[in-house]
Structure formats: C-alpha cells, structure tokens
N, C-alpha and C positions, 0 to 999 in steps of 0.2 A: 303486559307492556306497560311499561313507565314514561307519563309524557312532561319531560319538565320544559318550560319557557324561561327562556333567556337573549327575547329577543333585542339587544343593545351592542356596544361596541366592544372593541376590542379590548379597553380596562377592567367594564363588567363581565366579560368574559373571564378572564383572566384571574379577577379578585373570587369568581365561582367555582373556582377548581377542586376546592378541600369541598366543597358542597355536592361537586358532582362526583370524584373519587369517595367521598361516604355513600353515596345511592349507589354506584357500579358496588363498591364491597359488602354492601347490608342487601342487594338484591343480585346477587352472581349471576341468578338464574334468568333474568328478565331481559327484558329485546327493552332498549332504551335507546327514546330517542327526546331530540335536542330540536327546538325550537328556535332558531337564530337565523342570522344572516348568511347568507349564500360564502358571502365572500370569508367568513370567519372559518372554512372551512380546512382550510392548514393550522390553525391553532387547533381545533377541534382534533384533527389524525395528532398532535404532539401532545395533549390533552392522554389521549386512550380512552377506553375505555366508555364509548359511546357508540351504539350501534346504527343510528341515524341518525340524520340530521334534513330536517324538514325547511328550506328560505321561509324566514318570517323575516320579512324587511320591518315591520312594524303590527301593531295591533290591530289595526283595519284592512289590515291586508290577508290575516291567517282565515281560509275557510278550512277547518280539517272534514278532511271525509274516510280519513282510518275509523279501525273498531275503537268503541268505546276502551280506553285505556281502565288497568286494573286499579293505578295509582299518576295522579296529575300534582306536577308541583311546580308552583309559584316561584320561582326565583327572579321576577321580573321588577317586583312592586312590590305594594299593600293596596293595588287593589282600587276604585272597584272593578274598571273596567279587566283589567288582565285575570281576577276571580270570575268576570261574569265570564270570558271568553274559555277560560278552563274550564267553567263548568258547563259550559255547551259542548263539549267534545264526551259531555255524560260519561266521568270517570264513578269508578267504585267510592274510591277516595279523593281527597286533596290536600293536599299539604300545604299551608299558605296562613298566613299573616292575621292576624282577626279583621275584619270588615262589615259592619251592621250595616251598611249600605248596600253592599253586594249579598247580604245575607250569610255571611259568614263568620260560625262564632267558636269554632273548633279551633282554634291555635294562640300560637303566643301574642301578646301585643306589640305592635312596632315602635320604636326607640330610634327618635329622628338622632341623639349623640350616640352613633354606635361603629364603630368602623366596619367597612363594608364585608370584610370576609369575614368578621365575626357576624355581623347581622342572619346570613344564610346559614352559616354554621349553629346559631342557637334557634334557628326556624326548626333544624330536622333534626337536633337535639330532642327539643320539646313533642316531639313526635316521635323519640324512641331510637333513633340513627345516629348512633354513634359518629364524630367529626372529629379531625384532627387540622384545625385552624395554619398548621406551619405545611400541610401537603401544598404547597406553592409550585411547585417543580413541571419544568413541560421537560419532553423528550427534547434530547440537544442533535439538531439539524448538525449533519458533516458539512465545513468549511466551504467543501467547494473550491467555487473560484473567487467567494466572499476574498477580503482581506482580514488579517487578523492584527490581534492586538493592534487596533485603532481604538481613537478615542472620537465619539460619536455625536456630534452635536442635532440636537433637534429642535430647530427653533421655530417649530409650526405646532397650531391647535387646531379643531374645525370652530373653538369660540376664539376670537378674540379678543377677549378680556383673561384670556387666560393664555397672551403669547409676551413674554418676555421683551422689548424692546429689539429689535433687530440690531442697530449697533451698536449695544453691549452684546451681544453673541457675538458681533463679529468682532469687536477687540478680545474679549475671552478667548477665541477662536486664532487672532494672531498672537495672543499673548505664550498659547497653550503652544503654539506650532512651535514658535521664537524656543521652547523648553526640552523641544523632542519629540511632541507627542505628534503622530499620525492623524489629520485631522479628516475626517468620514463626516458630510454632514447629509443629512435623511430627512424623509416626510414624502410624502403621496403626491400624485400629479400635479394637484392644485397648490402645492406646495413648492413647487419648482421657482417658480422667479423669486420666491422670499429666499428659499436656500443659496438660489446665485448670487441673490442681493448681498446673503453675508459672505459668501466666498469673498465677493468681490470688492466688499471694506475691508477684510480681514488683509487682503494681499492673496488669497490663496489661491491655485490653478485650478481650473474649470472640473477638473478629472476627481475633486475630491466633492462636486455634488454627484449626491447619488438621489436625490429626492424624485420622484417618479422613476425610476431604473429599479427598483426592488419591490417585488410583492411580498405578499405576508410573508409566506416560508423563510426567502430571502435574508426579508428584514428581522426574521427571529433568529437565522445563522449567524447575522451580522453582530447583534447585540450576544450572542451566547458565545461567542470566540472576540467580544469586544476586549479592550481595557478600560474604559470607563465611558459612561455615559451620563452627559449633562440636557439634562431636557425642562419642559414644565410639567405639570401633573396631566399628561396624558398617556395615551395605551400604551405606547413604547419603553415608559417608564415602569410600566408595569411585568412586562419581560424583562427587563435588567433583575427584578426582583425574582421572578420565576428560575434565572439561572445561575442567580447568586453573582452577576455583572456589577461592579460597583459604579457606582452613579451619584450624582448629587441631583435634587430635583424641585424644581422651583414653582412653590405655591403661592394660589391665590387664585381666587376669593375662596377654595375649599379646602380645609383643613388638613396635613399629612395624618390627622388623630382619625379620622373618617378615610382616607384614600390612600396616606402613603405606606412606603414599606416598612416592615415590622422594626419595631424602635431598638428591638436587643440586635439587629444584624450590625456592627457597625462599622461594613464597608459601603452605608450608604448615608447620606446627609439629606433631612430634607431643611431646603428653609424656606421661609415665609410660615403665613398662618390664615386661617381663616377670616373672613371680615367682610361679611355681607353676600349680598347678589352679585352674580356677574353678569357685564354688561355683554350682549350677547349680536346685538345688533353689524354690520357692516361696519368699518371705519372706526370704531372704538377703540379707544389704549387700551392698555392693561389694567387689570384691576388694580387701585392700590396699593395693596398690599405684598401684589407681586412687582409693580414699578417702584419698591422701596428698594430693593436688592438689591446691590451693588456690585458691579465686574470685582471688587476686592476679596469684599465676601464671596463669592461663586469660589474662585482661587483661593484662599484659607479655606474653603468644604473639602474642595479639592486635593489639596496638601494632605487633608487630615485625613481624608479616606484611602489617600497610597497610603501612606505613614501606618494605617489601621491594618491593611492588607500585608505590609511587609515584616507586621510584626506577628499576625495572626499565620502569616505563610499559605491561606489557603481562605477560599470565599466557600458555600453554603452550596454550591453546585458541584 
C-alpha cells in the first residue's frame, strides 16, 4: 500500500496530477490511497487512477488506523509537521522533501522559486519515479444538462486579497455579453451574493448565476465544454488548464511562474505578477498587484487568446 498526503484544495490538487499518475504508473501493482478532502472526491474519480481516498480535512484531524503503508509520500509540504504525521502511520519508506526538524534527511531540498507541478514532479524524480510535468489532463465529464460554449466568469476566492474588484467583473461581464459571448458566472455557496452582485452591474439575468447550483463534478463539466474562462488564481483556473479551456487568469500577490498554466500553451493569458503577502483577513481589497489590471487589459488577453485558438484550430484537450 502507498499512502500519499495531499490534504488541500482543489488547485493543489489539481497542480498533483503528473505526481500522482507517475506513483499509479511506477507502482501498477499497489492499493493506493489519497489523503484529502472528502469533498475533492469528483476530482479524484476524473483524476484515475487512485484506489482510495481517506477525509483528511486537515493535519490535526488525520488519525490513521490502516497497516503500516509499504511506501508514504509527502506531497502536502516540506514538513515538519506533515513528515512527522507520515511517519506515524510507520511506513517502510517516505518520500518527502528534506526536513532536519522532522528528522528527515533522505530527499531532495525544497526551492521556495519553483512552480508547483514541477516542485512534486522533481520530489519522486529524485527518488527514482519517473514524471511527466505536461500529464495535466482529468477525464472530461459528459455535458449533461451543463451549458456549452459559455464563457465563464469567476469572480470569487476563499482569500480576499486575491478577488479581483467586483465591478470590473462586472463591466468585463456586460462588455463580453454586449460581443456574443454567453455569460455563466460560478463559485460555491458563499459565493452567491458576490456572483449576483456582478450579474447585476453587468445588466445580466438572474439565470446566468450559477454560483452555489453546481458541485465539483458539475463545475468541471461546465469549464471542459466551456469557451473560455476569466477567473483569479484559484482552483477553477486550474481545470481550464486540465482541459485545455482557454482562460485568462488574474494574479496577485502569487506569481503565474509558481501557480499558473504552463507558459508554452497559448490559449491561455496569465496576467499580473507576484508581489508580496496577501492580505487575507475579512474586508480587505485586492492585493496590488491584482487591483492594477484593468477591464482593457482582461479584453486584449481576451482577443488574443480567441485569435490564438482560431489560428491553432484546436486546444490541448
């Protein structure tokens, strides 16, 4: 048995994929299970390739009382506390990050400049596990009764310093409607009165919030049969990347060189840049870096990622 931890959200999720398709392909043979959130468990079935999946809301909340695993691996951190907690499940092995605090001196060093799917992918590198950094891909959910070719707006985070201005979403949002585009705006329950807030600058009818109406599954159907999606750097953004969905996607305070999608795709735009802490607190603006962006620029990303798709004839999915 292989127990790896990835107990976080739905981007670190997401950005683990090539990490956990190299452990499914270098151990065909092993009962592998997954440390995570209850709720991540539709990503997970579109994922593959994982044979259980164990709720770890968090690190103080995991008691395991399975056998000692033959191999535990870290894709949570660097450690200590998610080293010490692997290593009370008394594996064979561990696969994880160096840590002299945790007593750990078996792996590679961590490298705060590194972006995130390569960071796990040179973890089980360096331990022999061949990775392929571009395996990005989930299974693509049938339509349904989703809508297709919409274009998607997300104008919620769970930080607030990492939510874009609400009406500039919602001008972009009458700007984009005003040109043809089908506007779909998205986000989880708590996210409900921001998404009507921008319907309802924008001009648009009540029918195009969908924010609390769609669970995970849902919401991955919605973005893999989308036409493009405009978000900030959260998980949603990170399934437009999984399905090769073109998107533009708006940073700040964490850098697209660390979180966003891969630079050679180029039906997707990131902009902003990194530039410090973000503020994280209730009631806070946006960080910075992401309050520089402007409704103009978002629309020339925009332009230039159709323009990208219509010349390539085809996206990545």
């Amino acid at each position: 048995m292989i127990l790896i931890l990835r107990a976080l959200g739905l981007g670190d999720l997401a950005t683990a994929v090539p990490a956990l398709r190299a452990l499914r392909a270098r151990y065909p043979d092993e009962h592998l299970v997954l440390l995570a959130p209850r709720w991540l468990a539709p990503l997970v079935e579109l994922i593959g390739g994982i044979d259980e999946l164990v709720d770890t809301a968090g690190l103080a909340h995991l008691r395991w009382r399975g056998p000692a695993p033959d191999l535990a691996v870290n894709l949570h951190g660097r450690g200590p506390e998610s080293h010490r907690l692997l290593v009370g499940t008394r594996p064979r092995r561990l696969f994880a990050f160096v840590n002299r605090a945790a007593g750990h001196h078996d792996g590679p060093s961590w490298r705060a400049d590194e972006h995130e799917v390569h960071r796990w992918c040179r973890l089980l590198a360096w331990h022999g596990v061949p990775t392929d950094p571009t395996d990005l891909g989930l299974r693509r959910p049938a339509p349904g009764r989703n809508p297709t070719g919409v274009t998607l707006l997300h104008p919620g985070s769970k930080i607030p310093g990492k939510r874009w201005p609400v009406e500039r979403f919602a001008a972009l949002g009458r700007q984009l409607a005003g040109t043809g585009h089908q506007i779909v705006i998205t986000g989880d329950a708590t996210e409900q009165p921001l998404a009507r807030r921008v319907a309802q600058l924008a001009g648009l009818p009540a029918h195009t919030v969908r924010a609390g109406r769609t669970d995970l599954r849902h919401l991955a159907g919605l973005v893999a049969h989308a036409r493009l999606l405009i978000s900030g750097d959260t998980g949603i953004a990170h399934l437009a990347t999984a399905y090769g969905t073109p998107s533009v996607v708006l940073f700040g305070p964490h850098s697209p060189a660390h979180w966003g999608p891969p630079p050679e795709r180029t039906w997707h735009r990131s902009l902003g840049a990194g530039g410090g802490d973000c503020p994280d607190r209730d009631g806070a603006g946006p960080h910075p870096t992401l309050a520089a962006i402007n409704v103009d620029q978002v629309l020339v990303a925009v332009a230039e990622v159709e323009r990208m798709v219509r010349a390539t004839g085809a996206t990545a999915a």
